[in-house]
TIDO-763792 format. One line per 8 residues: their letters; for each residue x, y, z of C-alpha. Coordinates in steps of 0.001 Angstrom, whole numbers, plus 500000, padded with zeros to 6 digits. Layout:
BEGIN
A> X:Y:Z ~ ...
***
This chain:
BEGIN
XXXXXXXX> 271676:564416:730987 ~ 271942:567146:728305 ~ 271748:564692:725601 ~ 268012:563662:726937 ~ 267043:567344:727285 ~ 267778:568049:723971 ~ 266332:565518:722615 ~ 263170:566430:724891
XXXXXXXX> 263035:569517:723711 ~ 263152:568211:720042 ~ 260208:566246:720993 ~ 258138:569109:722094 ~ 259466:571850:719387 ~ 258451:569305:717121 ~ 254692:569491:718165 ~ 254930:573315:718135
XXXXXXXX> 253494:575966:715989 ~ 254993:578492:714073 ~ 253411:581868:714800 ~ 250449:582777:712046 ~ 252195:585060:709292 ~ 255536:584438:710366 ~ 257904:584746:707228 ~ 260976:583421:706116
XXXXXXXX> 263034:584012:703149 ~ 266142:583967:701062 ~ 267639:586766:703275 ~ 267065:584931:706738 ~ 269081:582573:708934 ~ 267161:579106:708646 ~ 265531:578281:711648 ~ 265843:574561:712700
XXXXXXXX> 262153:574499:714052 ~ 259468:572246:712289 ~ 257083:573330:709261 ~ 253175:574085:710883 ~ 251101:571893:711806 ~ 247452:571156:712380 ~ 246438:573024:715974 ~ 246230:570317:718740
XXXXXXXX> 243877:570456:721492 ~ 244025:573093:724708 ~ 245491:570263:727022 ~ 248204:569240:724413 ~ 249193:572945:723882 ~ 249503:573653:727942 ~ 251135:570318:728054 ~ 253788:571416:725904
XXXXXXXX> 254313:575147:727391 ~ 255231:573110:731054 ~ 257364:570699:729304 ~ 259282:573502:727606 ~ 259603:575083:731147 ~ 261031:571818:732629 ~ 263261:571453:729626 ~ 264473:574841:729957
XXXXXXXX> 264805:574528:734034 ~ 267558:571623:733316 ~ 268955:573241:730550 ~ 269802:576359:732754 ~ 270647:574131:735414 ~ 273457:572041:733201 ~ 274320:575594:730737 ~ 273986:578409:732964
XXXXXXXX> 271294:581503:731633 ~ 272963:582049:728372 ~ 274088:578487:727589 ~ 273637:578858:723792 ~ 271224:575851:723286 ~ 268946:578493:725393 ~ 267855:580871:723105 ~ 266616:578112:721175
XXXXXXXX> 263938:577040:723719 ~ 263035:579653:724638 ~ 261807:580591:721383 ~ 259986:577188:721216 ~ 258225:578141:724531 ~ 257479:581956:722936 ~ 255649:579760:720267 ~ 254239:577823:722503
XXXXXXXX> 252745:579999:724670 ~ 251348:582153:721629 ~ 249474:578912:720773 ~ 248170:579208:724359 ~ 246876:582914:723673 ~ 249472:584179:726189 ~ 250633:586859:724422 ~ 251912:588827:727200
XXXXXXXX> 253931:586138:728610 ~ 255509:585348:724841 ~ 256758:589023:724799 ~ 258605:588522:728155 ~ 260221:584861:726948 ~ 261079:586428:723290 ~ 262852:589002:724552 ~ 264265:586739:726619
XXXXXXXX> 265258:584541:724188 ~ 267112:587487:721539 ~ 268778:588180:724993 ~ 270339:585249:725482 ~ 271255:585463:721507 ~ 272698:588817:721823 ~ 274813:587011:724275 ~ 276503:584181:722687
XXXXXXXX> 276274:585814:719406 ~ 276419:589531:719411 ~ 274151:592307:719811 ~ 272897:592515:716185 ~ 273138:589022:715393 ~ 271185:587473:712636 ~ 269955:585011:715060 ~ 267498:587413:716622
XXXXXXXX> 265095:587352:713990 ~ 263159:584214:714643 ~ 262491:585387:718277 ~ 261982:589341:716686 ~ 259492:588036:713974 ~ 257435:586275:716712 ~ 257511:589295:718664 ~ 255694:591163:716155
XXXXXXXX> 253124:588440:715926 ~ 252133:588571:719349 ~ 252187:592529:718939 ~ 250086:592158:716000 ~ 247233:589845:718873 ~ 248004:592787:721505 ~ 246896:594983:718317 ~ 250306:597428:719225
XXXXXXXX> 251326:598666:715973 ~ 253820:601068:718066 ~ 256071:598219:718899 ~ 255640:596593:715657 ~ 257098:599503:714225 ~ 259904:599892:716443 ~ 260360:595974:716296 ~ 260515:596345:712838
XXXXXXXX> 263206:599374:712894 ~ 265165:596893:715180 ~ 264986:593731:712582 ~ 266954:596229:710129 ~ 269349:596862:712646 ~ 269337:592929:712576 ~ 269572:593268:708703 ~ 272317:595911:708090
XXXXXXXX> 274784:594391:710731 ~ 274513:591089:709076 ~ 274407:591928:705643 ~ 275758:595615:705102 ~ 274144:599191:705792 ~ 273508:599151:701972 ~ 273054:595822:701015 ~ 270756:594525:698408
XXXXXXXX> 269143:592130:700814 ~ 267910:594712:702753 ~ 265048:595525:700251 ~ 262669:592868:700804 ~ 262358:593730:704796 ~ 262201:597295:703727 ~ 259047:596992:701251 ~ 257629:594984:703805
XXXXXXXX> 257907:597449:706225 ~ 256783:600106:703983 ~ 253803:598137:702911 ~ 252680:597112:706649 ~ 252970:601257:707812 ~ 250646:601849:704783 ~ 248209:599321:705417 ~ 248441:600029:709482
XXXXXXXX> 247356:603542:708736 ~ 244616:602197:706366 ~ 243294:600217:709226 ~ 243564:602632:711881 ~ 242845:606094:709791 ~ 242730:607568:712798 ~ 244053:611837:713379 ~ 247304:610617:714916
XXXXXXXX> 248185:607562:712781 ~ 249320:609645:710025 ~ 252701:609117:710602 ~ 252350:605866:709919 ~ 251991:607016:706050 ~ 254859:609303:706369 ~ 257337:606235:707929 ~ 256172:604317:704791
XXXXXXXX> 257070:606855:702192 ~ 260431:607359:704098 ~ 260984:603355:703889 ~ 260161:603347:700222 ~ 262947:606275:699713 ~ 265670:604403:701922 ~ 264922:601130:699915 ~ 264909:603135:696068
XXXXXXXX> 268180:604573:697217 ~ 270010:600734:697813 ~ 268074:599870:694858 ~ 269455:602753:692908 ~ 273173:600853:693307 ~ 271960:598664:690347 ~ 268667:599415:688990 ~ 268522:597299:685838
XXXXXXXX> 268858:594131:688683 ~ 266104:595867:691015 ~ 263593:597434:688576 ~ 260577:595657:689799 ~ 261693:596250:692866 ~ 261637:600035:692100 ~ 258724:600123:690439 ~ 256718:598730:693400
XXXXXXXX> 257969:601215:695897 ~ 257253:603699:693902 ~ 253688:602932:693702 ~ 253968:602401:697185 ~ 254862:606300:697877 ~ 252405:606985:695495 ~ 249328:605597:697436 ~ 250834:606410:700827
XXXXXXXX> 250734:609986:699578 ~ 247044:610225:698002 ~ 245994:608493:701834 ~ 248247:611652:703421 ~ 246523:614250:701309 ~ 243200:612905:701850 ~ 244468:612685:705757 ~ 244550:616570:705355
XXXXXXXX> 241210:616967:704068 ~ 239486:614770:706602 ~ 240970:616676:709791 ~ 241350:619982:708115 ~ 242864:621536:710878 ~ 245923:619266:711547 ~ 249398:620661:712372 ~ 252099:618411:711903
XXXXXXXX> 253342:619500:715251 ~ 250811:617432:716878 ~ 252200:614592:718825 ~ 251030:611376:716604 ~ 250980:607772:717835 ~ 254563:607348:717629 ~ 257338:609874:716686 ~ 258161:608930:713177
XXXXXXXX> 260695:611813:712854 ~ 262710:609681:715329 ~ 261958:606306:713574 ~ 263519:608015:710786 ~ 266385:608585:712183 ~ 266930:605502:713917 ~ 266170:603864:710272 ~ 268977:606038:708923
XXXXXXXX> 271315:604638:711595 ~ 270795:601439:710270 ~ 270963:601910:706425 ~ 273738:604205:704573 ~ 272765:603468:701049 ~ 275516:605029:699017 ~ 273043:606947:697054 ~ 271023:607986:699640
XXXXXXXX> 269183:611513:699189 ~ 268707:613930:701710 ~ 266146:613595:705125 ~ 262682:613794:704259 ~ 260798:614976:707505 ~ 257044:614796:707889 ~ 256009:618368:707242 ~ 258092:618316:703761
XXXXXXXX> 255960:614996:702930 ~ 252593:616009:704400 ~ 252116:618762:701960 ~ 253577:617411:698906 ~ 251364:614712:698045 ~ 250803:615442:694658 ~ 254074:616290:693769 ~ 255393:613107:695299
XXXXXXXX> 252900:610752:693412 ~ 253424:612146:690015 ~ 256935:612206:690035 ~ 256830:608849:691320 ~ 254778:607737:688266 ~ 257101:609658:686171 ~ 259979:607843:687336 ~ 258490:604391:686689
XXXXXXXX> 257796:605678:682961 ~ 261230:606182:682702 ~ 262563:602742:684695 ~ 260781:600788:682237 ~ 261928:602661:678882 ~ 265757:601906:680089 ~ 264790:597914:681165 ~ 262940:597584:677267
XXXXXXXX> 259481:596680:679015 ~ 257054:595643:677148 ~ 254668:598694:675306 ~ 251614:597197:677791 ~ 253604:597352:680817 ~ 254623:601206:679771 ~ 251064:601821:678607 ~ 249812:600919:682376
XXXXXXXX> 251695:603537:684300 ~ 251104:606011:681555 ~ 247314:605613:682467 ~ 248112:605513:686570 ~ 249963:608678:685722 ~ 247001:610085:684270 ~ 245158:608818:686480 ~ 246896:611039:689109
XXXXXXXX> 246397:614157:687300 ~ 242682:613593:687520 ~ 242274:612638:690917 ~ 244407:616379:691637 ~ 241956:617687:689008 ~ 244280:618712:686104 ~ 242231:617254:683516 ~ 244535:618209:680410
XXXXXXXX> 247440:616102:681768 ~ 245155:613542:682569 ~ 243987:613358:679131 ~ 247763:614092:677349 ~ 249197:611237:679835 ~ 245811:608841:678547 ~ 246152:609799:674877 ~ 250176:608668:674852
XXXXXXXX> 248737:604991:676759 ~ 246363:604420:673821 ~ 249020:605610:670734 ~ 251759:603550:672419 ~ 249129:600563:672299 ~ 247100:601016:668981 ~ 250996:601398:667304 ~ 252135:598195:668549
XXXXXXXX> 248894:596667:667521 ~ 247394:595673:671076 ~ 243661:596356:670638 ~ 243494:594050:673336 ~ 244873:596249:675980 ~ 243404:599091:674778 ~ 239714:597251:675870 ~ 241773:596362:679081
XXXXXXXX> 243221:599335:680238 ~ 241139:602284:678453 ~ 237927:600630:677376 ~ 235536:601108:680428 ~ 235776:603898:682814 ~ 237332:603057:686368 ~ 236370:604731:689406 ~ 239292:606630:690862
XXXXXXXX> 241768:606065:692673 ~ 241501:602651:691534 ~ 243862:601716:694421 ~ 241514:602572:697289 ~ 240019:599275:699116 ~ 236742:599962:700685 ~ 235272:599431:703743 ~ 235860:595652:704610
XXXXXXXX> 232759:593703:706030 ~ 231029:596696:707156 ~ 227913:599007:706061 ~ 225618:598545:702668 ~ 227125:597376:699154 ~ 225325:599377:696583 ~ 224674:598695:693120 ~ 224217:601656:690820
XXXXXXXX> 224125:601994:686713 ~ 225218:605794:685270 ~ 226390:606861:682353 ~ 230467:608173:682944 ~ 230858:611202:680492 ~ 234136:612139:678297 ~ 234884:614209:681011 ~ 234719:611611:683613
XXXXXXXX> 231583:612613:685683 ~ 228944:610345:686690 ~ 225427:611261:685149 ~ 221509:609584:685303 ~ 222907:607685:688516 ~ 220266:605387:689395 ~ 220970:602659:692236 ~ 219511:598961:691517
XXXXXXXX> 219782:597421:694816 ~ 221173:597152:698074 ~ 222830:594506:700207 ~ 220808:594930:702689 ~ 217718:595100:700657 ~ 215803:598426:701042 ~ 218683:600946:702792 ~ 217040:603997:701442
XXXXXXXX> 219392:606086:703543 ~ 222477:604174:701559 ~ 221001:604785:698402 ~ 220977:608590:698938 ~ 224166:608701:699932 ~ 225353:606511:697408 ~ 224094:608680:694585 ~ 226156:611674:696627
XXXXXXXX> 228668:609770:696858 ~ 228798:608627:692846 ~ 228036:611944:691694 ~ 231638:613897:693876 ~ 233829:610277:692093 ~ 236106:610736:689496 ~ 235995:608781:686720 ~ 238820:607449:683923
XXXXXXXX> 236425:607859:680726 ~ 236730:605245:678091 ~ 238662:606251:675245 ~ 237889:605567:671783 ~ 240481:606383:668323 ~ 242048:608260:671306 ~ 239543:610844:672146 ~ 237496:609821:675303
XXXXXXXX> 234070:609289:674289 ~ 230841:608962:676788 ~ 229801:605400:678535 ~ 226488:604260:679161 ~ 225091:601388:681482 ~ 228012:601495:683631 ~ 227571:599120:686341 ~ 229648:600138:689263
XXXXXXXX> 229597:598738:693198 ~ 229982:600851:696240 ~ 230679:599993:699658 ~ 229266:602599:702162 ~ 230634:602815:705821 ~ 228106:602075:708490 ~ 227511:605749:709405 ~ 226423:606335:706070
XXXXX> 224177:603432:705777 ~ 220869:603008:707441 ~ 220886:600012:708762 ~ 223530:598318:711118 ~ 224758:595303:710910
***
C-alpha cells in the first residue's frame, strides 16, 4: 500500500508547479520535485489538490502525522493549492509541512527551505511584506544552523534579502515602511562583515552591497525630506530594531562591527554612501581591477557629492575618473562614463506604468544645471499640466556635466525623458 501512494504522489507532484520566483541555488538542499511546467487547466489543477489530499490521508494513515515521506506532500499540495490561488490555505499546509520537517529532522533543518521559500511566495500574492521579512529572518536561521553563523554561503540569501527590503520600500514608500531601508542597510553590513573573512574571494560580492547601502541610504534621506516631521520613535510597519536582533542571533561573523540601530542610520545618509563608495575605490585597487572598473565608482563617488551638493568633491572625485582613463588610453570610456551629462541619482527608477512620460531638450551647464528647458512632447499627447511640472521638475535635477580635457564643459541638445507620477500629470490613465 505505501509503495502505490508514493508512487501516486509522484504522479501528481509530477504535474505540479513550482511557485513563480521560487529560487534555488548552489547553497540549497535539492529538492526532488519536477522542473515547471506549462499551467494546466482549472479542473486539472483542483484535480490534483484532492488527489494530494487522498494521498496524504493514506500516507498519515500508514506513517502517522510526521511520517517523514509527509513533509514532502505536503509541500506538493502547498504548490498545488498556490496554483489554485488559495493562498491562505498554502500558508496553513506549508507550515505544516516545515512542521513535520522540524520533526524528523530538527528544528533548523535545511529541509525547511523548499516549504519556507513557497511561503514567501504566497506572502508575496497576500502582498504581506511583514511576514516575508520575518520569513526571510527565519530562512537564515535555516542558513546559519546548516552551514555556520559565519559561513560564506550565507551571502547570497543575505544580498537577497537586502535587495528585496530595498526594493519593498521602493514599492511601498509609504511614512512607516522606512524601516524597510534601514533592515537592508543592516543586511548589507552583516553580509560585508562574513565577506570581510576573505575579501580578495568575495570582492564582487562586496562591492555590490556596498552600492546596495549606498542607494538604501539616498531613499532614507530623501524619506526624511518627504515626511519632514518623522521621529524614528514612530512605530513603523514592522519593528526592524528587533529584526536586527533576531538577524544577529543567527549570524556571528567573526568580524562583525558593532549594532547599527535605526536612528544612527536614519541620519547618516550621506556619510554612509560616501564611505561606502570610498571603500569600493579601495576594494578594487587591492583586487588589480581594471582602470574602467576604478574609473566607474570614482564617478558614482562624485556623483554622491553632488547629489549632497558639495560640488568641489564632486568635481575632484570626476577629474581623478577622467586622468585615470585618458592615462591608460581609454577615450572610449571617457565618451561612456563622462561624455554626456546623466541625470542624478542615476540609480533612481521612476514611476512604473503610471502618469505622463515627458520628453524635454536643455542645455546641462559645467555646473550641472539644466537651462533653455523646452519639452517636445508628451505621452499622452497634449498634458499641459505635465509639461509645467516637468520643466519644475528639470530645472530642481542635478546633473553630472560632461567633461572635456578634464574640465567640465557645457552640453547642448540634451535629450532627456521624465516620468511624472499621476498627481503631477493632468490626465489619468
Amino acid at each position: 500500500m505505501l509503495q502505490k501512494t508514493v508512487c501516486a504522489l509522484t504522479l501528481v507532484t509530477a504535474c505540479t508547479l513550482h511557485p513563480a520566483g521560487a529560487q534555488s541555488d548552489s547553497t540549497s538542499i535539492p529538492s526532488d520535485t519536477p522542473p515547471e511546467e506549462t499551467p494546466t487547466t482549472d479542473n486539472s489543477i483542483h484535480w490534483k489538490v484532492d488527489k494530494l489530499r487522498a494521498v496524504i490521508e493514506d500516507q498519515e494513515a500508514e506513517q502517522g502525522a510526521y511520517g517523514e515521506v509527509m513533509a514532502e506532500s505536503l509541500l506538493g499540495l502547498g504548490r498545488a493549492l498556490q496554483q489554485a490561488g488559495k493562498h491562505e490555505e498554502a500558508v496553513g499546509t506549508l507550515n505544516h509541512s516545515m512542521h513535520v520537517s522540524r520533526v524528523n529532522h530538527g528544528i533548523y533543518s535545511i529541509q525547511q527551505e523548499p516549504a519556507l521559500r513557497a511561503l514567501i511566495n504566497s506572502y508575496e500574492a497576500q502582498q504581506d511584506p511583514v511576514s516575508i521579512s520575518r520569513a526571510y529572518t527565519r530562512l537564515t536561521r535555516l542558513y546559519s544552523s546548516h552551514y555556520g553563523r559565519s559561513a560564506p554561503e550565507l551571502l547570497p540569501l543575505l544580498e537577497e534579502m537586502a535587495e528585496w527590503h530595498r526594493q519593498t520600500y521602493i514599492d511601498n514608500r509609504k511614512r512607516d515602511a522606512i524601516g524597510y531601508l534601514t533592515l537592508s542597510i543592516s543586511i548589507s553590513n552583516t553580509a560585508l562583515a562574513i565577506a570581510e573573512q576573505d575579501p580578495m574571494k568575495f570582492a564582487n560580492n562586496m562591492v555590490s552591497l556596498l552600492r546596495g547601502s549606498a542607494q538604501s541610504s539616498w531613499h532614507v534621506n530623501q524619506h526624511l525630506h518627504t515626511y519632514k516631521n518623522f521621529d524614528p520613535s514612530e512605530v513603523t510597519t514592522f519593528n526592524a530594531d528587533q529584526e536586527v536582533r533576531q538577524l544577529n542571533k543567527a549570524t556571528k561573523p567573526a568580524k562583525a562591527g558593532k549594532y547599527v540601530n535605526q536612528e544612527r542610520i536614519l541620519f547618516n545618509s550621506y556619510v554612509i554612501g560616501r564611505d561606502a563608495y570610498q571603500r569600493i575605490i579601495d576594494i578594487l585597487h587591492d583586487s588589480e581591477a581594471a582602470p574602467r572598473d576604478k574609473a566607474e565608482v570614482m564617478v558614482e563617488l562624485g556623483n554622491w557629492f553632488n547629489i549632497y551638493n558639495r560640488p568641489s568633491s564632486a568635481r575632484d572625485s570626476y577629474q581623478k575618473a577622467w586622468h585615470l582613463l585618458n592615462d591608460n588610453g581609454d577615450q572610449e570610456g571617457i565618451e561612456k562614463l563622462l561624455g554626456k551629462p546623466d541625470s542624478l541619482p542615476n540609480f533612481v527608477t521612476g514611476h512604473r506604468n503610471s502618469g505622463t512620460l515627458v520628453e524635454a531638450t536643455m542645455t546641462i551647464d559645467k555646473g550641472g544645471r539644466a537651462r533653455r528647458v523646452k519639452v517636445v512632447r508628451t505621452f499622452p499627447e497634449n498634458d499641459r499640466r505635465a509639461e509645467q511640472n516637468a520643466i519644475r521638475s528639470i530645472k530642481k535635477t542635478r546633473f553630472r556635466p560632461r567633461y572635456e580635457n578634464g574640465q567640465p564643459v557645457a552640453y547642448s541638445d540634451f535629450t532627456y525623458l521624465l516620468r511624472l507620477s499621476k498627481k503631477s500629470s493632468g490626465k489619468t490613465q
